[in-house]
N, C-alpha and C positions, 0 to 999 in steps of 0.2 A: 672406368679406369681405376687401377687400386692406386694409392696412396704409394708416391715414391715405384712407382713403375719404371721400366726402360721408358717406354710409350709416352709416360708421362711428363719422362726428365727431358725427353729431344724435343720434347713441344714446345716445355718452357724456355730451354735453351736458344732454341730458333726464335720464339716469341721475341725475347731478350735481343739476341742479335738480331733480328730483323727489326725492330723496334729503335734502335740507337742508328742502326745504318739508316734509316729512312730520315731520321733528323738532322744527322750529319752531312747525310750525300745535296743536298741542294746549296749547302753553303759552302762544301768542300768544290763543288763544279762552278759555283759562281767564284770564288775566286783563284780557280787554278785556269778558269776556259772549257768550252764548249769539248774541245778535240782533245786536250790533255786529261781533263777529267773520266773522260773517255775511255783512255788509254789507259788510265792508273786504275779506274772501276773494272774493267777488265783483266789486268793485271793482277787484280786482287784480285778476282774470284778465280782463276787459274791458279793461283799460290794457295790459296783455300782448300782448292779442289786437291791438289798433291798433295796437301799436308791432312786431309781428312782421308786418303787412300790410302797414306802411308801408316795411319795411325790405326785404320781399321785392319792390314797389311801385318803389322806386329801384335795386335791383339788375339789374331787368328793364328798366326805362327807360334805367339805361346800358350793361347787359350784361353785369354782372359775375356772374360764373354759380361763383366759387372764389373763397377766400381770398388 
């Protein structure tokens, strides 16, 4: 992989958030409950999901294809 790649920058980026959400999500479900935690973990990844479609959505409508 070269240095400062697309390939290289989503990896780190993912690494990063997956990394913070895995330390966070056991203490955020032990104190919101089983079924609420639930709900709001899901909640989040569908708010994710539209805001990452939306965002790749206008990048192609103007053509920005790089930082």
């Amino acid at each position: 992989m070269k240095k400062g790649s697309f390939r290289g920058s989503v990896i780190i980026l993912a690494s990063t958030t997956f990394g913070g959400e895995c330390l966070a999500f056991p203490k955020a479900l032990s104190e919101s409950g089983l079924l609420i935690g639930l709900l709001l973990f899901v909640f989040a990844c569908i708010i994710s999901y539209i805001t990452l479609r939306y965002l790749v959505n206008i990048s192609n409508r103007l053509e920005i294809y790089n930082y």
